[in-house]
C-alpha positions in Angstrom: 107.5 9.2 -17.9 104.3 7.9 -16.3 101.5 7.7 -18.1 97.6 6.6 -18.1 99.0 3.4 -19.5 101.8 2.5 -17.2 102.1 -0.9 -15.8 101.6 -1.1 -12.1 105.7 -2.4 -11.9 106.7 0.5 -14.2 105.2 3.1 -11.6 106.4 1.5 -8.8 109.8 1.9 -10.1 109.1 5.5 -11.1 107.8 6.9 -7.6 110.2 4.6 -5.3 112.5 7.7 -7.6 110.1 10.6 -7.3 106.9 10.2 -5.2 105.1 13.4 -6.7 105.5 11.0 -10.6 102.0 9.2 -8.7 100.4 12.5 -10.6 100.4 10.7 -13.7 99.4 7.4 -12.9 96.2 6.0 -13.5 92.9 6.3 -10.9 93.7 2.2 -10.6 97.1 2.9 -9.6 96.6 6.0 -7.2 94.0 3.7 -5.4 96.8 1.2 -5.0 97.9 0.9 -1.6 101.4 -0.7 -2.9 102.0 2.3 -4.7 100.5 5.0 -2.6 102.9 3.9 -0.1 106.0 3.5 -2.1 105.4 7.4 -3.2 104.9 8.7 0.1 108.0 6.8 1.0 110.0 9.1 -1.4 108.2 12.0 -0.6 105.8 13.0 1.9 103.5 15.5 -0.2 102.8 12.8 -2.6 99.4 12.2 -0.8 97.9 15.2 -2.4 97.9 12.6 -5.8 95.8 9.4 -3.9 92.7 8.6 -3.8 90.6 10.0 -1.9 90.8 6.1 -0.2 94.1 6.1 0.2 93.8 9.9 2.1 91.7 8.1 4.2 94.7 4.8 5.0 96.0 5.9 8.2 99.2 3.5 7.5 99.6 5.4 4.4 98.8 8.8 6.1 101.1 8.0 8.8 104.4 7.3 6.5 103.2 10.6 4.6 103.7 12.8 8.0 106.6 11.2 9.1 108.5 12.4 5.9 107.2 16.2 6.2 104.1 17.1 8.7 102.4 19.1 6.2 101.1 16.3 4.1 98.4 16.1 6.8 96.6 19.0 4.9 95.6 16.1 2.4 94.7 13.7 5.2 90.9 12.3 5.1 88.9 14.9 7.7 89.1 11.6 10.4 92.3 11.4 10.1 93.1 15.0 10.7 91.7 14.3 14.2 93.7 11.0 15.0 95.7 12.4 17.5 98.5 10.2 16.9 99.1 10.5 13.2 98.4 14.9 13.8 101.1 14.3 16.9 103.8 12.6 14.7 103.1 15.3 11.7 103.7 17.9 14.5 106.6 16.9 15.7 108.0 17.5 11.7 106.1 20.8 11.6 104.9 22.6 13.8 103.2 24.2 11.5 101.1 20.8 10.3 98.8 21.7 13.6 97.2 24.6 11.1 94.9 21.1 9.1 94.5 19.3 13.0 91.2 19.2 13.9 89.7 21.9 16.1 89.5 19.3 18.7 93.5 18.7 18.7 93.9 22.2 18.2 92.6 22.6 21.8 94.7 19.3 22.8 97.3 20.3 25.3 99.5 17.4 24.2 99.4 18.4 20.4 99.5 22.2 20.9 102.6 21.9 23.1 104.4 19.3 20.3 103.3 21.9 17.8 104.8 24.7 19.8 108.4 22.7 20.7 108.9 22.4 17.1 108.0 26.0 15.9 106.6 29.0 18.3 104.6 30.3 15.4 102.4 27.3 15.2 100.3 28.5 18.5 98.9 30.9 15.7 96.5 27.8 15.3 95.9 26.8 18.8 92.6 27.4 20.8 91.7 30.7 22.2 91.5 28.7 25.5 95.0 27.6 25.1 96.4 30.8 23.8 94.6 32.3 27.2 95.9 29.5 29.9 98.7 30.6 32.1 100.7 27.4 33.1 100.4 26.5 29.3 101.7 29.6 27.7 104.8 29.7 30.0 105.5 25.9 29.8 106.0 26.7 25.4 107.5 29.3 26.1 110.3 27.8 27.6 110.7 25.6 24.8 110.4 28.2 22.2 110.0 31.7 23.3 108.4 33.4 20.4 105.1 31.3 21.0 104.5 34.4 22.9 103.5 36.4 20.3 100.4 34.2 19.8 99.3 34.7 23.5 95.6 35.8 24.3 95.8 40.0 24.9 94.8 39.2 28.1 98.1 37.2 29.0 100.3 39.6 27.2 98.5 42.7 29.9 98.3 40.3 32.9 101.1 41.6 35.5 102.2 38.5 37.1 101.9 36.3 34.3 105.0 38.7 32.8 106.9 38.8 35.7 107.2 35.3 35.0 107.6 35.5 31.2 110.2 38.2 31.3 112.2 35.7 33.4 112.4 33.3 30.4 113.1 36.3 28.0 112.8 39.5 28.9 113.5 40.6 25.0 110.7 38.9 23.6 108.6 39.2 26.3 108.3 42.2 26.7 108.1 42.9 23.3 105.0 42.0 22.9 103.6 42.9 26.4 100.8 45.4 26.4 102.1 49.3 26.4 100.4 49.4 30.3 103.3 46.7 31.2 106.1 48.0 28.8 105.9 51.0 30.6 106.1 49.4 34.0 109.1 49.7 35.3 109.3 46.7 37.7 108.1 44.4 34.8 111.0 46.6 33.1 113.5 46.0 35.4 113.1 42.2 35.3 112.9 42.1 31.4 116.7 43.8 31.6 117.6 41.3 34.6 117.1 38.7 32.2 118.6 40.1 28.7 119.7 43.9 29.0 118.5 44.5 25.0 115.3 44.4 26.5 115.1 47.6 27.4 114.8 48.6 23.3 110.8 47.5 24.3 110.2 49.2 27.1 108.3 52.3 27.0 109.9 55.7 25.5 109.8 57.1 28.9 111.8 54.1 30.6 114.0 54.0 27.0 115.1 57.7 28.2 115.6 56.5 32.1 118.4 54.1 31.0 120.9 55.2 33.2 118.7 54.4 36.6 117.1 51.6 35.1 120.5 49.6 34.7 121.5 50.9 38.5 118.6 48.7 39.6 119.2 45.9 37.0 123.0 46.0 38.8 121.5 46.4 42.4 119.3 43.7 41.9 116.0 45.6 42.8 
């Protein structure tokens, strides 16, 4: 066990086996950038237990989000808006874009690494982003639940659908405004693409099945 009184070799030895053992190490020894490193080698979220110097060593920072992502949340605030070290945590998790900067957040670069590795993560990209038409449709190709994070106004705007519903009309439409679930070219294409689709769809379309799935087969 680590303790105040450990030798610099004896903790080395003890977090190249457990990074999150850096807890119990002296203030000396979580300033130590031979150590520091060594831990986050081991395990990523073993930044939360450095200095607040070490939070701020983007080498050290950067081996920390390459093991997890999420370690970014105990980045130094500068770090948290180097875009390279919040692009490399986003490509582990998505999810890490939640402690980017606000400035990265509105990064199209980031936001659409973010959103490759986890649709979800658009939860913490700008409103600008969330509201841009090319940039919605280009994540959702890559993951199509980033759609539930799209600005109201996307998710009511006609022709942005037609072209989401041609990714996936399921999930698409799912979230599509009640004015375009219940339009029934919108509909129609949703079912084009994935026939399940029509579970969304208005109750009044829902009870025109029979007629909807003629047009689907027709190809109207």
């Amino acid at each position: 066990m680590i303790t105040e009184n450990s030798t610099k070799a004896e903790v080395l030895e003890a977090v190249k086996q457990n990074g999150f053992l850096l807890k119990y190490a002296s203030d000396e020894l979580r300033n130590d950038r031979d150590v520091v490193m060594e831990a986050v080698k081991q395990n990523g979220y073993a930044l939360r237990f450095a200095s607040d110097e070490m939070r701020a060593d983007r080498d050290v920072v950067m081996e920390a989000v390459k093991q997890e992502g999420y370690p970014l949340e105990y980045a130094s605030k500068a770090l948290r808006g180097d875009k390279e070290v919040v692009l490399e945590a986003v490509k582990q998790m998505g999810y890490a874009l939640e402690y980017a900067s606000e400035a990265l957040c509105g990064d199209r670069e980031v936001v659409l690494e973010a959103g490759r590795q986890n649709g979800y993560a658009l939860k913490y990209a700008s409103k600008e982003l969330r509201a841009d038409r090319e940039f919605m449709l280009e994540v959702f190709k890559h993951k199509s639940l980033a759609f539930l994070h799209a600005s109201d106004e996307l998710k009511a705007d006609r022709k942005f659908m037609m072209e989401a519903v041609k990714l996936d009309g399921f999930v698409a439409l799912l979230y599509a405004s009640d004015e375009l679930k219940a339009d029934r070219e919108v509909v129609v294409a949703a079912v084009n693409q994935n026939c399940d689709a029509l579970e969304c769809a208005s109750k009044e379309l829902q009870a025109d099945r029979d007629a909807i799935m003629e047009e689907v087969k027709n190809g109207y």
